[in-house]
N, CA and C atoms as a LAMMPS dump frame, in Angstrom:
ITEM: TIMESTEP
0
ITEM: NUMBER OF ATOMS
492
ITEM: BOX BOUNDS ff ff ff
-5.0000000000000000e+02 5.0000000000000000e+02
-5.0000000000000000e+02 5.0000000000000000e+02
-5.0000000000000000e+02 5.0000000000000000e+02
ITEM: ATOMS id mol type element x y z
1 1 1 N -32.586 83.09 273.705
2 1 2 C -33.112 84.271 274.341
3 1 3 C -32.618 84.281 275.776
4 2 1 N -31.621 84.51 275.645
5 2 2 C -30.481 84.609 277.646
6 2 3 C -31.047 85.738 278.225
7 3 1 N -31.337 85.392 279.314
8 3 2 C -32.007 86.052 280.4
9 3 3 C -33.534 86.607 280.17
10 4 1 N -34.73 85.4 279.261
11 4 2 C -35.668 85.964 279.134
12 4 3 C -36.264 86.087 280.087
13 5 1 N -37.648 86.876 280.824
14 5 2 C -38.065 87.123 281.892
15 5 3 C -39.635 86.477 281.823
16 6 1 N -40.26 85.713 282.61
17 6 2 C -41.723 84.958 282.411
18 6 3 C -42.601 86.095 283.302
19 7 1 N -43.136 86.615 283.008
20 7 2 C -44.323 87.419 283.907
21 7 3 C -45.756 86.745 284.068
22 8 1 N -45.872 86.445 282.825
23 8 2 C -48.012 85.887 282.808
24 8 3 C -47.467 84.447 282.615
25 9 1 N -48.488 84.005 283.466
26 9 2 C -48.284 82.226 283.214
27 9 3 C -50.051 81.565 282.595
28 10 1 N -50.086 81.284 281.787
29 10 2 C -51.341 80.573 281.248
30 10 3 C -52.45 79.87 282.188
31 11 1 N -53.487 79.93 282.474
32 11 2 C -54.162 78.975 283.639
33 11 3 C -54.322 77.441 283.724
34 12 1 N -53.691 77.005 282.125
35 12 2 C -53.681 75.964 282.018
36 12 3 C -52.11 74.933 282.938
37 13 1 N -51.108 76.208 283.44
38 13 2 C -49.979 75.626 283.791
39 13 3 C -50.001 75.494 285.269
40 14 1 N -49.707 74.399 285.665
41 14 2 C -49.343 74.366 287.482
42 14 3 C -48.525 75.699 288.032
43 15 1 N -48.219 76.179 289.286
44 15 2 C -47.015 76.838 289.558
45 15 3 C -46.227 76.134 289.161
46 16 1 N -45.003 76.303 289.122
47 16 2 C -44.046 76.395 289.121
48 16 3 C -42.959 75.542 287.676
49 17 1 N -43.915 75.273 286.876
50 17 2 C -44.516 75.265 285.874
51 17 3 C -43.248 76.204 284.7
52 18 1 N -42.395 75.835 283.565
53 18 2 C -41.757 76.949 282.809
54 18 3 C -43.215 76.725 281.721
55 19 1 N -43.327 78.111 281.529
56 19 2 C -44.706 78.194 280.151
57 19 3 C -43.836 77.943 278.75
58 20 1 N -44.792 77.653 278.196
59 20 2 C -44.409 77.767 276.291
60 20 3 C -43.233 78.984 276.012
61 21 1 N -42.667 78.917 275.387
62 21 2 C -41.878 80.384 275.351
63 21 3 C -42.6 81.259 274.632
64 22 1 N -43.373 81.357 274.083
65 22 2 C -44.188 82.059 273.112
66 22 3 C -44.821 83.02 274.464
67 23 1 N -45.245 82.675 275.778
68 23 2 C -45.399 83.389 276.803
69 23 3 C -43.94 83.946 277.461
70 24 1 N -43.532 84.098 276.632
71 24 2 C -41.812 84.554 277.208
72 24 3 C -41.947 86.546 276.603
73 25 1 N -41.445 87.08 277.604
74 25 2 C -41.072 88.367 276.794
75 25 3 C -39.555 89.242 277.017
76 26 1 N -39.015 89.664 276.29
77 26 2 C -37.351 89.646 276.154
78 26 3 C -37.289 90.529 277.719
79 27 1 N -36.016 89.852 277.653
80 27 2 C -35.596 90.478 278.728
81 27 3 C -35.853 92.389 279.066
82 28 1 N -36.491 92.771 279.561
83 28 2 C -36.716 94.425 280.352
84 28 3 C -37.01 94.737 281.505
85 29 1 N -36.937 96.031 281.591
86 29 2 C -37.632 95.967 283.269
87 29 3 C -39.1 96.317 283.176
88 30 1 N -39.917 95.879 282.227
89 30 2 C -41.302 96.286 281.689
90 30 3 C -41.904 95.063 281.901
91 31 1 N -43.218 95.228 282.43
92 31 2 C -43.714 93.821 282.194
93 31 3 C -45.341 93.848 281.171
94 32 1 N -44.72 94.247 279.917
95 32 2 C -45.985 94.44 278.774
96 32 3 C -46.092 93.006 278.709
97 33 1 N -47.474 92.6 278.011
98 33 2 C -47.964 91.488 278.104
99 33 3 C -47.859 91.739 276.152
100 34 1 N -48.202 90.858 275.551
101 34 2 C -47.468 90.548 274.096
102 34 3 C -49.458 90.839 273.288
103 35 1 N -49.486 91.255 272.337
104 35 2 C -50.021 91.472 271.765
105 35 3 C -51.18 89.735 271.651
106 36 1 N -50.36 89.143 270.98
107 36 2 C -50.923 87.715 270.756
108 36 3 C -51.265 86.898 272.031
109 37 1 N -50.665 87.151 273.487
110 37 2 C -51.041 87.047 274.597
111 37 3 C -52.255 87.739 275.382
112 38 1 N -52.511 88.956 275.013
113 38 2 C -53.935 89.294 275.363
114 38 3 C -54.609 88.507 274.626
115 39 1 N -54.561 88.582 273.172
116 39 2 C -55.66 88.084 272.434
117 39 3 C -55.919 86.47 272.716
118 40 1 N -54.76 85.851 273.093
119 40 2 C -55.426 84.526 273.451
120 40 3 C -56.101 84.379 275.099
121 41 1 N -55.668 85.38 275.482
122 41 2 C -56.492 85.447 277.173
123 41 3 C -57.955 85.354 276.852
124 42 1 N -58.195 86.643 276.265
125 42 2 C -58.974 86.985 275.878
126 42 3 C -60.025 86.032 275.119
127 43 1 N -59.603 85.384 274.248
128 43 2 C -60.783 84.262 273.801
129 43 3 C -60.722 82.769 274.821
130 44 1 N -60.37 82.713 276.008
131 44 2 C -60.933 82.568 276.773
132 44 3 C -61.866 82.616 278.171
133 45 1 N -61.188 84.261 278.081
134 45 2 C -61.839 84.822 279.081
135 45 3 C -63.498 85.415 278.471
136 46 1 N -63.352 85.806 277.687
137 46 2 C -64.703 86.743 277.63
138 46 3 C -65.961 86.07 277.309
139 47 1 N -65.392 84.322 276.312
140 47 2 C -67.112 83.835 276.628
141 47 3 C -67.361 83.37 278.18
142 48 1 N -66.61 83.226 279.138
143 48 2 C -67.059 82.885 280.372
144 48 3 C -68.228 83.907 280.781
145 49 1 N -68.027 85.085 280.048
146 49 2 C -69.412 86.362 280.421
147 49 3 C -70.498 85.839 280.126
148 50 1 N -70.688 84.885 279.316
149 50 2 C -72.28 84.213 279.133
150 50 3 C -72.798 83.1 279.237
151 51 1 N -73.924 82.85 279.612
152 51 2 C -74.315 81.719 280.568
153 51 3 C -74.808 81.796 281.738
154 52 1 N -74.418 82.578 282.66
155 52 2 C -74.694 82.794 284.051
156 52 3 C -74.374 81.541 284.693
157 53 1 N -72.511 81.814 284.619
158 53 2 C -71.822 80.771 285.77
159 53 3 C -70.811 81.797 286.329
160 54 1 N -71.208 82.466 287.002
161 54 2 C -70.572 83.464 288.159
162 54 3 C -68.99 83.041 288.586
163 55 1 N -69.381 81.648 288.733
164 55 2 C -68.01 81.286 289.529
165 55 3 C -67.034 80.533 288.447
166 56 1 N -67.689 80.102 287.074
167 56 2 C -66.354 79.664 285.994
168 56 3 C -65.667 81.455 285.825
169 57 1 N -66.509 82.703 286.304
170 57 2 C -66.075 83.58 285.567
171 57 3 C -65.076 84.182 286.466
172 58 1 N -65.54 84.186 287.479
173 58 2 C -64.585 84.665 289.055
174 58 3 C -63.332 84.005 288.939
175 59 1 N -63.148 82.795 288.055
176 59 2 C -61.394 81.727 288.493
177 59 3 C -60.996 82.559 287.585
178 60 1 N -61.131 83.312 286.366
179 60 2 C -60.244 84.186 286.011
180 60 3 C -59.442 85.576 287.004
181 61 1 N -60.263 85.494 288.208
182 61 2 C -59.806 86.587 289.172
183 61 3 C -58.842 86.439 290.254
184 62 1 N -58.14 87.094 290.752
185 62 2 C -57.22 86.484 291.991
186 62 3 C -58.232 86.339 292.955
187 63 1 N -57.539 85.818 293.938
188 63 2 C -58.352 86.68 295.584
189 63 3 C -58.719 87.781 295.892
190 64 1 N -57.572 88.539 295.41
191 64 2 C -57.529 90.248 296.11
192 64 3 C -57.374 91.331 295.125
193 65 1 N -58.53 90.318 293.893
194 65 2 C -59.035 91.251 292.883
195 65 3 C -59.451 92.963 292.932
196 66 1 N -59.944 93.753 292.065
197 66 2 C -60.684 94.756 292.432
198 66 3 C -60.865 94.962 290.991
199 67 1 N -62.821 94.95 290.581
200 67 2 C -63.155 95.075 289.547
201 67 3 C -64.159 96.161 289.695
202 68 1 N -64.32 96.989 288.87
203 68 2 C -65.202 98.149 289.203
204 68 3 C -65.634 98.433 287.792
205 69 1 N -67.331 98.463 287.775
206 69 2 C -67.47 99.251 286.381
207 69 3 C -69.028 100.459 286.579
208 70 1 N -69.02 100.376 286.161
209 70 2 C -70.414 101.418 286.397
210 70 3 C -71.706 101.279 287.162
211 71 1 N -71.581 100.057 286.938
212 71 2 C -72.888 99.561 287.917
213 71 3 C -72.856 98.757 289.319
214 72 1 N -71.322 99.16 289.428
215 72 2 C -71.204 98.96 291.331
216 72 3 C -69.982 100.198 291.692
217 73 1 N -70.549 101.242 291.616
218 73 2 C -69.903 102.486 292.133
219 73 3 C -68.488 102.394 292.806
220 74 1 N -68.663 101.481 293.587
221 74 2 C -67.806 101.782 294.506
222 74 3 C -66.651 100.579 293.953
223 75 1 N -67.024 99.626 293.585
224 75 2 C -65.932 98.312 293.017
225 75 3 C -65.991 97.362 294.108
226 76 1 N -65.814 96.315 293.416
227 76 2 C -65.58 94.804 294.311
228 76 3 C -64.587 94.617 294.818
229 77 1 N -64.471 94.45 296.189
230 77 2 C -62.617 94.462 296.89
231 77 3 C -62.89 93.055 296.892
232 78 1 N -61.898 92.147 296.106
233 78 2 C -61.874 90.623 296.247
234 78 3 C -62.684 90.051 295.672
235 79 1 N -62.517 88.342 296.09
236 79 2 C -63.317 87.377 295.178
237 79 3 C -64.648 87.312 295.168
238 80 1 N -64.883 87.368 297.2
239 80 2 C -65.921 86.996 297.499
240 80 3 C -66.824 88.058 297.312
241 81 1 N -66.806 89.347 296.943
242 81 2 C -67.509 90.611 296.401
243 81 3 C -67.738 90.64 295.372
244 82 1 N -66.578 90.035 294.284
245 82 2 C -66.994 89.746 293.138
246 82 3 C -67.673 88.644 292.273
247 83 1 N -67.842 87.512 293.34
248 83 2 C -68.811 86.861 292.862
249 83 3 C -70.249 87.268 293.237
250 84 1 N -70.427 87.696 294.486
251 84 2 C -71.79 88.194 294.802
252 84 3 C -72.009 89.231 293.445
253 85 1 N -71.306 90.448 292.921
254 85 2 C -71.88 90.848 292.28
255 85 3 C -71.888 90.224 290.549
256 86 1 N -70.667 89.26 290.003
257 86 2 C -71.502 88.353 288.957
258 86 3 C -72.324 87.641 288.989
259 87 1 N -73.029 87.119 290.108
260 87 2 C -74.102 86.345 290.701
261 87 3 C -75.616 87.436 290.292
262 88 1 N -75.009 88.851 290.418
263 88 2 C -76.577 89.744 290.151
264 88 3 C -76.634 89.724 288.734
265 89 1 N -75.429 90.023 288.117
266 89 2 C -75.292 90.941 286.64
267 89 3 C -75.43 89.574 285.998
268 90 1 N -74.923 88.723 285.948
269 90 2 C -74.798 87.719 284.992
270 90 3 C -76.362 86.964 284.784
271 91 1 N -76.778 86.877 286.098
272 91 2 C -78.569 86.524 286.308
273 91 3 C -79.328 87.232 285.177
274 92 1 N -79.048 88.536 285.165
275 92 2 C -79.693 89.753 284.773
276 92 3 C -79.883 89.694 283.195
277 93 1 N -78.038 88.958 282.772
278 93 2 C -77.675 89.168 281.325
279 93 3 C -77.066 87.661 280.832
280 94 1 N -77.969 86.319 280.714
281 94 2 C -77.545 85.436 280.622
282 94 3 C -76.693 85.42 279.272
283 95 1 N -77.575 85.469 278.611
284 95 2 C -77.246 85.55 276.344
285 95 3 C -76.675 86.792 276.242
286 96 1 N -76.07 87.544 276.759
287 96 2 C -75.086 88.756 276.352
288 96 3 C -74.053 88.077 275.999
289 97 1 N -73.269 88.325 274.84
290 97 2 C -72.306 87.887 274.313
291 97 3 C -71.216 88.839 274.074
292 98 1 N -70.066 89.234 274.635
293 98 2 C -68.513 89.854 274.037
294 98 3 C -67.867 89.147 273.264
295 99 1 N -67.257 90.352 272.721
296 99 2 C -66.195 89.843 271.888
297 99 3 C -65.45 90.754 271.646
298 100 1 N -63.713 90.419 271.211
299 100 2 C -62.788 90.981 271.312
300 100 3 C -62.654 91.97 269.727
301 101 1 N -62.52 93.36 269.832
302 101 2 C -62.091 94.163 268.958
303 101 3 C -60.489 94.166 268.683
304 102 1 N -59.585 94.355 270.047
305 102 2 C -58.327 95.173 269.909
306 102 3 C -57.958 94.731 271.419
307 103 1 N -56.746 94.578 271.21
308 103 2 C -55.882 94.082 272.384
309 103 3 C -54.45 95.389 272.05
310 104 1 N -54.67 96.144 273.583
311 104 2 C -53.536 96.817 273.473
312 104 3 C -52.876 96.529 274.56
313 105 1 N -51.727 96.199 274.484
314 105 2 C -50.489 95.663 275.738
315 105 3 C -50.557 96.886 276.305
316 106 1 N -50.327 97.069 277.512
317 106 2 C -50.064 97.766 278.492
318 106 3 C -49.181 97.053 279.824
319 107 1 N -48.653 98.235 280.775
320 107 2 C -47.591 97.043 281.803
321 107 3 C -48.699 96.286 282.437
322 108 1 N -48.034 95.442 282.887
323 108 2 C -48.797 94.373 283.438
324 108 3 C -50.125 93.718 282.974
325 109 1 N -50.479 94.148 281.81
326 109 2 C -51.706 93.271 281.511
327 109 3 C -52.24 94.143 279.916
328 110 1 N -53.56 94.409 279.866
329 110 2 C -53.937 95.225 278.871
330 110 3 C -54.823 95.664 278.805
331 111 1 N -55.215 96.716 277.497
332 111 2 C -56.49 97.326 277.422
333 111 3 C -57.264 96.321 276.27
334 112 1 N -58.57 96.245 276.726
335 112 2 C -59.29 95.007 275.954
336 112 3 C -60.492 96.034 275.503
337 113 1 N -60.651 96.477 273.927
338 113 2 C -61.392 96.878 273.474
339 113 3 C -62.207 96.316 272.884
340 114 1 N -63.792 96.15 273.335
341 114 2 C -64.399 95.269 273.03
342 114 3 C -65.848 95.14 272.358
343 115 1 N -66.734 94.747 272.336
344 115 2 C -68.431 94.826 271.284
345 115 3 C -69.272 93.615 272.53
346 116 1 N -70.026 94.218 272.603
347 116 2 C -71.28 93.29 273.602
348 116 3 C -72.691 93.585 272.374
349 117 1 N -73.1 92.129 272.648
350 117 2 C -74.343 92.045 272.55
351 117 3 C -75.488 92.209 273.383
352 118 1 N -75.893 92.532 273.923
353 118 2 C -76.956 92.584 274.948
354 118 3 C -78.435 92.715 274.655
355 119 1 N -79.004 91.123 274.843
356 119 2 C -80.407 91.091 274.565
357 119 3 C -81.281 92.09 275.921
358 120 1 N -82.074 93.073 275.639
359 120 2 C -83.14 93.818 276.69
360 120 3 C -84.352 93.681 275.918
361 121 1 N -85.323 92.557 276.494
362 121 2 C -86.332 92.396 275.985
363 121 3 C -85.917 92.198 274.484
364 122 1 N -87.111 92.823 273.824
365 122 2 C -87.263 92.07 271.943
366 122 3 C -85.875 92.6 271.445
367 123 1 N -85.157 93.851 271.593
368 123 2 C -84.054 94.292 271.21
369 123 3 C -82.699 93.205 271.511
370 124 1 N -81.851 93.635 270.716
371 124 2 C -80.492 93.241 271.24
372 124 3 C -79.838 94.167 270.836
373 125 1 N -79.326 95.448 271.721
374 125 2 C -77.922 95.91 271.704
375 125 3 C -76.588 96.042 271.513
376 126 1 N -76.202 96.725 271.11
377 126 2 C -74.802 96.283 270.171
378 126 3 C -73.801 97.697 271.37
379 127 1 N -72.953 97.22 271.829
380 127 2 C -72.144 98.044 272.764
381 127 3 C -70.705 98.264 272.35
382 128 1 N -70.067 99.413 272.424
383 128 2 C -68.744 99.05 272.284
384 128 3 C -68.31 99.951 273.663
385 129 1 N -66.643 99.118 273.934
386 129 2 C -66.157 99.895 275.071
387 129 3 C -64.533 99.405 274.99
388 130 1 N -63.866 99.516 276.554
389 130 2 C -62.803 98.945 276.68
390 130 3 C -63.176 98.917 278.38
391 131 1 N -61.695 97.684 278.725
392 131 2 C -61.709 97.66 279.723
393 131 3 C -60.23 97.344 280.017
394 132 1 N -59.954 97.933 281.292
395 132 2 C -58.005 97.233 281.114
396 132 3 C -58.205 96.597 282.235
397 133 1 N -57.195 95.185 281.821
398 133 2 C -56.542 94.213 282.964
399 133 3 C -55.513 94.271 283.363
400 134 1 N -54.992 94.516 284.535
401 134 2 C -53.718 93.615 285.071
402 134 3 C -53.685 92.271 285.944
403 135 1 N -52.725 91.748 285.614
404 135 2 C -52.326 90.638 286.088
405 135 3 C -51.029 90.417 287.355
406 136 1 N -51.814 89.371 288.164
407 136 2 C -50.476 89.19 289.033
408 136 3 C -49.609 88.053 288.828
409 137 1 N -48.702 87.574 289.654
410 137 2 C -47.613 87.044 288.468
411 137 3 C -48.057 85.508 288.961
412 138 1 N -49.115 85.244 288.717
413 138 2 C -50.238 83.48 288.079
414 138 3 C -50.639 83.805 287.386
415 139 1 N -50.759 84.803 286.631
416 139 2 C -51.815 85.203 285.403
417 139 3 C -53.454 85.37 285.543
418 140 1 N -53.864 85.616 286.688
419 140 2 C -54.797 86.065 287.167
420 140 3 C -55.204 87.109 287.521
421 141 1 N -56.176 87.91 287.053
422 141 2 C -56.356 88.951 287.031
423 141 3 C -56.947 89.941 288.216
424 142 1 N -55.929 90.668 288.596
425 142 2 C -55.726 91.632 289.909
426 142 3 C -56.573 92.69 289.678
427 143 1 N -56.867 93.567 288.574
428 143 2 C -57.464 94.803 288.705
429 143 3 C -58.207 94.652 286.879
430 144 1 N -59.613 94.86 287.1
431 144 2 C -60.138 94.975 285.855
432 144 3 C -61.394 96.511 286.403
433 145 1 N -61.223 97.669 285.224
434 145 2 C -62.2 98.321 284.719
435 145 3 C -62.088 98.463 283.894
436 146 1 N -64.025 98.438 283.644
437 146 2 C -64.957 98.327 282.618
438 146 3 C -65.899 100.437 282.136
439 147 1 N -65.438 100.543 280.968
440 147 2 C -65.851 101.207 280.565
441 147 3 C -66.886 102.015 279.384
442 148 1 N -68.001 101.919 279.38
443 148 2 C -68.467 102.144 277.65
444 148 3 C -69.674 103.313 278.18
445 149 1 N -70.334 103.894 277.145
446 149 2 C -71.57 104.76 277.304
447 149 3 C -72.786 103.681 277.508
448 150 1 N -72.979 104.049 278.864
449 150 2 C -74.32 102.822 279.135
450 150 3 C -75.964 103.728 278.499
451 151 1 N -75.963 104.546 278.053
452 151 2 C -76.57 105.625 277.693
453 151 3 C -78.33 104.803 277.057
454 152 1 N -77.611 103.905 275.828
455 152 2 C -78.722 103.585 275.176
456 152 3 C -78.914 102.28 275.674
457 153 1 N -78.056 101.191 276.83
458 153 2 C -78.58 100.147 277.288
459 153 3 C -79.121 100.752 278.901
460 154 1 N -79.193 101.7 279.246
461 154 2 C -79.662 101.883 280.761
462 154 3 C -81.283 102.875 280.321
463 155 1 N -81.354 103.17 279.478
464 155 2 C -82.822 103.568 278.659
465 155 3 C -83.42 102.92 278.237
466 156 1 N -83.382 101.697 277.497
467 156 2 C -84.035 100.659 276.986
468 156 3 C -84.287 99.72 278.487
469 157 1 N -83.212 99.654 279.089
470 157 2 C -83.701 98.885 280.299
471 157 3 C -84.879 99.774 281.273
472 158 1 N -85.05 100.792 281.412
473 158 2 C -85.739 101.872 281.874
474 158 3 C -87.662 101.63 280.766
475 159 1 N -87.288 101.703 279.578
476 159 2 C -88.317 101.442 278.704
477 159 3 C -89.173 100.38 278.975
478 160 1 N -88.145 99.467 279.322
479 160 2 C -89.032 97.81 279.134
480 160 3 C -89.547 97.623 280.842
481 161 1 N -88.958 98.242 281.29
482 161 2 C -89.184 98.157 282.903
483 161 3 C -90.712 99.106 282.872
484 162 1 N -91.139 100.557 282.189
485 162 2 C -92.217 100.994 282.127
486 162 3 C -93.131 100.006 281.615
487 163 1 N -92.813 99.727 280.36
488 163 2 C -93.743 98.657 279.625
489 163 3 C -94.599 97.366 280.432
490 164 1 N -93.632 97.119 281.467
491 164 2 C -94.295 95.562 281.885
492 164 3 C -94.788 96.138 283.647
């Protein structure tokens, strides 16, 4: 494969580091991320969402991240914004569990279509959405939004909040 081009590097590799070639993608001036490469990001990135460890979940982020989803309007500029706000949400939603539907390559990173569990009180919620990543060239993720109908988990949270 002469003149293949390395864009995403695994978190498991040092800089400077040549990756597996299987993280190799043919030579273009595109930098799509490989189908089987989201999906293995991906099953390590998304159980870091549960538990409430803010900061195993933040080393998936660069420095000069920017993650924005519905419930911080404006988005997190960087690390240190974005751990303050997985520090609220993750508190909030320890046993919420994702998981991966569909990995669609896109440049620089992908769209991650996905299913949440979300315990609110006696219920547990079943969510679907997407969210797209890009990556900068450590394989760390530069820009993530999060998208789904918060409709029937921001009512039930509203419910149980009357209740008690």
């Amino acid at each position: 494969m002469s003149g293949a081009v390395t864009w995403w590097r695994p978190f498991s590799l040092p800089l400077g580091t040549d990756p597996d070639p299987t993280f190799r993608t043919e030579e273009s001036s595109s930098n799509m991320m490989k189908k089987e490469e989201a999906t293995e990001f991906a099953s390590r990135w998304l159980p870091a969402w549960t538990g409430n460890n803010p900061e195993k979940l933040a080393s998936y982020y660069s420095d000069d991240c920017f993650y924005w989803d519905a419930g911080i309007p404006n988005g997190a500029n960087g690390k240190a914004e974005l751990i303050g706000y997985f520090r609220k949400l993750l508190a909030q939603n320890p046993d919420w569990v994702w998981s991966q539907i569909e990995a669609i390559p896109m440049e620089g990173g992908f769209l991650n279509k996905w299913s949440a569990r979300i315990p609110v009180g006696e219920k547990t919620l079943e969510c679907t959405g997407v969210c797209f990543l890009q990556f900068d060239d450590q394989g760390k993720i530069k820009r993530n939004e999060v998208y789904f109908d918060r409709t029937e988990l921001v009512s039930e949270i509203h419910r149980l909040k009357k209740s008690t």
